[in-house]
C-alpha positions as CSV (number, residue, x, y, z in Angstrom):
1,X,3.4,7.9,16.8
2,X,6.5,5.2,17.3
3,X,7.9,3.8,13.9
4,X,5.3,0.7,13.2
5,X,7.4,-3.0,13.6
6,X,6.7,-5.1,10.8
7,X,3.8,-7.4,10.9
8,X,3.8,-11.0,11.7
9,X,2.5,-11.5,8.0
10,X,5.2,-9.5,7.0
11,X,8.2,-11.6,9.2
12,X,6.7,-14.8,7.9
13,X,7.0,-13.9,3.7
14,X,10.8,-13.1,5.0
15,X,11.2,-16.0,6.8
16,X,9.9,-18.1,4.0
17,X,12.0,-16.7,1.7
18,X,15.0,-17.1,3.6
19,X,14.6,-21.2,4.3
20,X,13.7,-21.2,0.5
21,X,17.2,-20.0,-0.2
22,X,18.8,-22.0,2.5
23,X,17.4,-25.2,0.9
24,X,18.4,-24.5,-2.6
25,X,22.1,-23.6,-1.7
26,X,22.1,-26.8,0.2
27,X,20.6,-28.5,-3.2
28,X,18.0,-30.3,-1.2
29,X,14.3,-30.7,-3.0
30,X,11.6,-30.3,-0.6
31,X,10.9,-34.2,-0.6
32,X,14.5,-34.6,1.1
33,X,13.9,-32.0,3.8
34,X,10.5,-33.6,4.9
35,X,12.5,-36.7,5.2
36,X,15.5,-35.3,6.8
37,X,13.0,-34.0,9.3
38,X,10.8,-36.2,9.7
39,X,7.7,-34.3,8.7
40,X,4.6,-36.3,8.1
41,X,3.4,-34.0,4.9
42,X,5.0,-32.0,2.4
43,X,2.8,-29.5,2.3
44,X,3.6,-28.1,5.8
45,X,7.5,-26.6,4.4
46,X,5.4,-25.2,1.3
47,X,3.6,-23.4,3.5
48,X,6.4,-22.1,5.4
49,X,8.3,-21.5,2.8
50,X,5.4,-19.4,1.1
51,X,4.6,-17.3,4.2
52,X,1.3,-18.9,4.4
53,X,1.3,-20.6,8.2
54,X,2.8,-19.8,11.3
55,X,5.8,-20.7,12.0
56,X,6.7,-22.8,15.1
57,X,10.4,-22.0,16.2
58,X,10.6,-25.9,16.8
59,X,10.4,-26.8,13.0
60,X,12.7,-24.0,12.0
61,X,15.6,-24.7,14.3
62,X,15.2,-28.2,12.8
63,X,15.7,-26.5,9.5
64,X,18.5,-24.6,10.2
65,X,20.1,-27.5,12.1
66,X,19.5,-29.3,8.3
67,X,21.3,-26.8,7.1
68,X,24.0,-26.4,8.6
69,X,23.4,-22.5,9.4
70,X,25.1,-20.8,12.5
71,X,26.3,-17.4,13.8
72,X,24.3,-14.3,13.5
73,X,22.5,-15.9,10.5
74,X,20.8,-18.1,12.8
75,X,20.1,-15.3,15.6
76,X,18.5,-13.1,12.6
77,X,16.1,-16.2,11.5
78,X,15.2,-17.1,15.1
79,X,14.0,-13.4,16.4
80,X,12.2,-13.7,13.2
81,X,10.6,-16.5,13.6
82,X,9.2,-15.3,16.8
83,X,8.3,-11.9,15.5
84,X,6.0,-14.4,12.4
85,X,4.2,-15.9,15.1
86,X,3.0,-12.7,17.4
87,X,0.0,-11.5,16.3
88,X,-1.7,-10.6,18.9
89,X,1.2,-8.0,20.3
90,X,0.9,-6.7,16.8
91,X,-2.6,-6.7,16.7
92,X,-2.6,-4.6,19.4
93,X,-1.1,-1.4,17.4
94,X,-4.5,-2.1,15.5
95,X,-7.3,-3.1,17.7
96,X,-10.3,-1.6,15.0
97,X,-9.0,-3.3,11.9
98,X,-11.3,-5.4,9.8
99,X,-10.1,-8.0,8.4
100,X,-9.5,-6.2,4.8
101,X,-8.1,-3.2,6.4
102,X,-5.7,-5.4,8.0
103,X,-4.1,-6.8,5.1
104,X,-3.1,-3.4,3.9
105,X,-2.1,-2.5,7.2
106,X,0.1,-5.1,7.3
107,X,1.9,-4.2,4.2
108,X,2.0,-0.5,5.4
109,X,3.8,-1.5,8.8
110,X,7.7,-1.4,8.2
111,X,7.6,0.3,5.2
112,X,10.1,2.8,3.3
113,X,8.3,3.5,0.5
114,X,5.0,3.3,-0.9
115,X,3.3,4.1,-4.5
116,X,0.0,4.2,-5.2
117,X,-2.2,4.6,-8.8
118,X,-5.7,5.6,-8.3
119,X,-8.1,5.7,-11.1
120,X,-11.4,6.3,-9.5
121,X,-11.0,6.6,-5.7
122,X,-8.5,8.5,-3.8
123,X,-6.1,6.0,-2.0
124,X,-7.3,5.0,1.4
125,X,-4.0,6.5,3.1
126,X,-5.6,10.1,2.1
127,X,-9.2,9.9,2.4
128,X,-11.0,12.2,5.0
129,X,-13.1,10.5,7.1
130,X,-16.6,11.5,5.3
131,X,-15.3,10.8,1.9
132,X,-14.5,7.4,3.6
133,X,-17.8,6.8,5.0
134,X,-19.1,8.1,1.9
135,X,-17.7,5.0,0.1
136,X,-18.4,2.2,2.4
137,X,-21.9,3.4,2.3
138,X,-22.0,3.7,-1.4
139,X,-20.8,-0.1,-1.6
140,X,-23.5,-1.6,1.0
141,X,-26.2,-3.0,-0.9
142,X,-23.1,-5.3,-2.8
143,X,-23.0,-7.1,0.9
144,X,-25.4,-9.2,1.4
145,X,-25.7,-9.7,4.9
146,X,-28.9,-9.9,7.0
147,X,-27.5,-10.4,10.5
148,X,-25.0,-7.6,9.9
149,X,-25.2,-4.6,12.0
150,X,-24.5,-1.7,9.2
151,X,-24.3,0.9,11.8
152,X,-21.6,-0.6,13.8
153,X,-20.0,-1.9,10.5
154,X,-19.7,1.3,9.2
155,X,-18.1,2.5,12.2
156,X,-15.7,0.3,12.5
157,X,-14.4,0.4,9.0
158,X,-13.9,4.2,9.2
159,X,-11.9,4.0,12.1
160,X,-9.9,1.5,11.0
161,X,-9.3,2.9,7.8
162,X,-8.6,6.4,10.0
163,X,-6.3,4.5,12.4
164,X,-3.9,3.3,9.1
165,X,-3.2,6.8,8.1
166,X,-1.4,8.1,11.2
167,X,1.6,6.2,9.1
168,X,2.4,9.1,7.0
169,X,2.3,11.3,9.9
170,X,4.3,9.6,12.6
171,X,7.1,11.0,14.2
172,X,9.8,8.6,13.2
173,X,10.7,7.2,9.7
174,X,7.7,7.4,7.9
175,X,7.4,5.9,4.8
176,X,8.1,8.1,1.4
177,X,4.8,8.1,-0.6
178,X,3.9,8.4,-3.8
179,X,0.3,8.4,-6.0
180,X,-1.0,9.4,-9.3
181,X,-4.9,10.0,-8.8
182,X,-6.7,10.3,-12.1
183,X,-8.8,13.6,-11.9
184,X,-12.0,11.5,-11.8
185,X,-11.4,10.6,-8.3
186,X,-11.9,14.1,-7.6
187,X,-15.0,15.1,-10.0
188,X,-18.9,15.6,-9.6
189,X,-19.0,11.6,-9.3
190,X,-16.7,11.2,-6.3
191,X,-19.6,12.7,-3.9
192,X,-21.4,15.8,-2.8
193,X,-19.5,18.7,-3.1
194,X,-18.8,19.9,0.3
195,X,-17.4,16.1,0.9
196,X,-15.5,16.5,-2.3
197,X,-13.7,20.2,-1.5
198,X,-12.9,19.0,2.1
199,X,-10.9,15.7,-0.1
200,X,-9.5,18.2,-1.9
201,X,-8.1,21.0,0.7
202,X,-7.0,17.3,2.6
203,X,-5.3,16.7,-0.2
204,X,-3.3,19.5,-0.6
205,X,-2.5,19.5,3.1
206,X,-0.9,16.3,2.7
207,X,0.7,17.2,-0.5
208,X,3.1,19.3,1.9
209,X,4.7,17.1,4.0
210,X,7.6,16.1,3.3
211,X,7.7,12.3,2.7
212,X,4.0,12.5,0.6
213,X,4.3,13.5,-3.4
214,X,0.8,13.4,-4.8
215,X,0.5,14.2,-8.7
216,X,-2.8,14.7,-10.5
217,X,-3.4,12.7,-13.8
218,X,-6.0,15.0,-16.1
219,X,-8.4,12.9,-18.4
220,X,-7.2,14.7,-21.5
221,X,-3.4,13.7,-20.8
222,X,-2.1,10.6,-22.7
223,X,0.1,8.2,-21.0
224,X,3.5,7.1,-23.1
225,X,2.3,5.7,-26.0
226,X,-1.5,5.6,-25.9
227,X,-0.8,3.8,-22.8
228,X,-4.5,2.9,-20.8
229,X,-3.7,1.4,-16.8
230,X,-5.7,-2.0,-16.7
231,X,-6.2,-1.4,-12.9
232,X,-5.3,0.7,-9.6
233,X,-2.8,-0.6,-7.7
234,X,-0.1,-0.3,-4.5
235,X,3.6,-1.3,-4.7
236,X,5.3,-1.4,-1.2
237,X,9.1,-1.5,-0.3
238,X,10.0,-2.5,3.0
239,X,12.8,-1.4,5.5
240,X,14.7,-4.1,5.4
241,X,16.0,-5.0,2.4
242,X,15.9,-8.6,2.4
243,X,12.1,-8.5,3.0
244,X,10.2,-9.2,-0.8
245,X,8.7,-6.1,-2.2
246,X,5.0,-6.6,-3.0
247,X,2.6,-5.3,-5.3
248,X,-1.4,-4.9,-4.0
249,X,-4.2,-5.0,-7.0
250,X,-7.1,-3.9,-5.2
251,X,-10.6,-5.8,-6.5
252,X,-14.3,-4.8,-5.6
253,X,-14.5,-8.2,-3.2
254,X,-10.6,-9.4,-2.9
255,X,-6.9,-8.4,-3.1
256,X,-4.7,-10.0,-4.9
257,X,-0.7,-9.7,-3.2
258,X,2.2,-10.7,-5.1
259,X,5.9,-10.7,-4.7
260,X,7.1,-12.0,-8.3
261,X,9.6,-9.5,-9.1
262,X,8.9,-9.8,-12.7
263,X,5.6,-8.0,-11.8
264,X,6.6,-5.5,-9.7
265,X,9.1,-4.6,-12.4
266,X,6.5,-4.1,-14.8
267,X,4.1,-2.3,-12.1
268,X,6.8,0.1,-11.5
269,X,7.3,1.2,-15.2
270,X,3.7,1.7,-15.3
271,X,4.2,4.1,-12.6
272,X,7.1,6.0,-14.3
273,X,5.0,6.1,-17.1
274,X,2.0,7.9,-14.7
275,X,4.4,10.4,-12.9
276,X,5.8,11.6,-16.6
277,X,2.0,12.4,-17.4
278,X,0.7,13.5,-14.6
279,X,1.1,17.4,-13.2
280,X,3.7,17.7,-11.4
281,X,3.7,18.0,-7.4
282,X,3.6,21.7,-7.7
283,X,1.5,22.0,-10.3
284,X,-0.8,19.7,-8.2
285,X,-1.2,21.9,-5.6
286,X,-1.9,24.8,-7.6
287,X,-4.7,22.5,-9.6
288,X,-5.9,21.4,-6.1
289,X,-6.5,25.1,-4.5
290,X,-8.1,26.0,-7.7
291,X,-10.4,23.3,-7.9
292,X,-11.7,23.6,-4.3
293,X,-12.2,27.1,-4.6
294,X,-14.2,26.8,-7.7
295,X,-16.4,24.5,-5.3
296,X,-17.3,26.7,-2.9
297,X,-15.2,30.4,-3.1
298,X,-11.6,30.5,-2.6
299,X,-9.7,28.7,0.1
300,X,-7.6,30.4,2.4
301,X,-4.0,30.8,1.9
302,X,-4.6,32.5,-1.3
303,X,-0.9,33.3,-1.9
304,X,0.2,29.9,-2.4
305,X,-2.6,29.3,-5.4
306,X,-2.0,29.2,-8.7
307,X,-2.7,28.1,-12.8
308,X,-2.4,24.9,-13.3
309,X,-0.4,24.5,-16.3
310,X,-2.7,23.4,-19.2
311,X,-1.5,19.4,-20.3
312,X,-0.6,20.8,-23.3
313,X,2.2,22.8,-22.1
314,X,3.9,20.0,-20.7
315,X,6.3,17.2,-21.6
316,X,4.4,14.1,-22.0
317,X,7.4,12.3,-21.0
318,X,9.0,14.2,-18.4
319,X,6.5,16.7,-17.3
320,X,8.5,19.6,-17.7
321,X,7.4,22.6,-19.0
322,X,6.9,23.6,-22.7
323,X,6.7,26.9,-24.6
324,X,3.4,27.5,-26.1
């Protein structure tokens, strides 16, 4: 699979944040660029500048002509303008997505790196396709819907949420990624257990590749100090640097998406925090062999199994080793 382009949502949260800085260095308020322009409401550049509408190339060369901004500058904002307003070439890499599978497709596409925490499920990026019909199922009766068609539903959600994981596999630049999944993702709770041991052998599979680190939080292991994760969460760094990191809180109806820096920052310690306390990657795939063999016999490629290191061997802070 090609290298994904960056979404349209994606170009437009750039492009907003670019005429955002255009307009302060030019010490305009947004009252004197809708006069400037001649715009008939104010709200339209807050929603430009936000990323929140599409973006029509006519309005933004106004903008740039405001601003006095030429050269390559002007190029780079004009191929992304266009790139913010076609959706429907993008939507084409995507043609199963639900809505809500879309957003976080959208993040996903054009991204370096991504890191996940997962209390309770396993991250949608890793799920096999029963343990993901498995949980849309599990969730139906919260959808109250009586024109909806729960067969085709169904199917369509697992696909989509199938077609967003050829990301970690595709053949050029796939995205470094990163999750913490709490081992009550993975216990008698998560499903039946012949769903549950073919999560966890997927798991492990994925464990090896090269741009996926997956670490295994046990629920005896403390986290800094006495530290307790409010909620899961997804933190995404794009390609291109100039395009705003974001942070994803996943909620049982909504998601919330932010870019405020101050956020992310604090997400991200939270992570470090997880990784120090969790097993580390190799000690995750030995805990991973071991607990789906102890679900149904051992799994093949018994040579690369192993102990998991007891928590209380380990570093709390660094995950290192310990003598007894």
């Amino acid at each position: 699979m090609p290298a994904a382009q960056p979404s349209p949502i994606l170009r437009r949260r750039r492009l907003g944040v670019e005429l955002r800085k255009l307009r302060e260095s030019a010490k305009l308020t947004g009252d004197q660029v809708i006069e400037a322009v001649g715009w008939a409401s104010a709200s339209k550049l807050s929603r430009l500048e936000n990323g929140r509408s599409r973006p029509d190339l006519r309005d933004v060369l106004d903008l740039l002509d405001l601003y006095k901004v030429t050269g390559p500058l002007r190029d780079e904002l004009t191929a992304i303008t266009g790139e913010a307003g076609d959706i429907r070439s993008w939507l084409r890499s995507y043609p199963v997505m639900t809505p809500r599978q879309r957003g976080y497709a959208e993040l996903e596409a054009g991204c370096a790196e991504i890191r996940e925490y997962s209390p309770v499920i396993v991250p949608g990026l890793l799920q096999t396709k029963a343990y993901v019909k498995l949980r849309i199922l599990s969730s139906r009766q919260l959808v109250n819907d009586p024109d909806r068609d729960d067969t085709e539903d169904t199917d369509t959600e697992v696909a989509a949420r199938l077609a967003r994981q050829s990301l970690l596999t595709r053949d050029v630049e796939p995205p470094h990624y990163s999750a913490v999944i709490e081992e009550a993702a993975l216990g008698v709770r998560a499903g039946p257990r012949d769903v549950v041991r073919a999560q966890l052998i997927q798991l492990r599979k994925l464990a090896m590749l090269p741009n996926v680190t997956l670490q295994v939080l046990l629920a005896e292991q403390t986290i800094a100090d006495w530290y307790l994760p409010h909620t899961a969460f997804s933190l995404y760094r794009f390609a291109e640097p100039q395009d705003p990191e974001t942070l994803a809180i996943e909620g049982l109806s909504t998601n919330l998406m932010l870019t405020d820096q101050d956020e992310i920052s604090t997400y991200s310690v939270v992570f470090e925090w997880l990784q120090d306390s969790a097993l580390s990657p190799e000690e995750t795939l030995s805990w991973l062999a071991d607990e789906a063999g102890q679900r149904a016999g051992p799994i093949r490629n018994s040579a690369a199994r192993g102990s998991a290191v007891p928590p209380a061997q380990r570093s709390r802070r660094t995950g290192r080793l310990t003598e007894q």
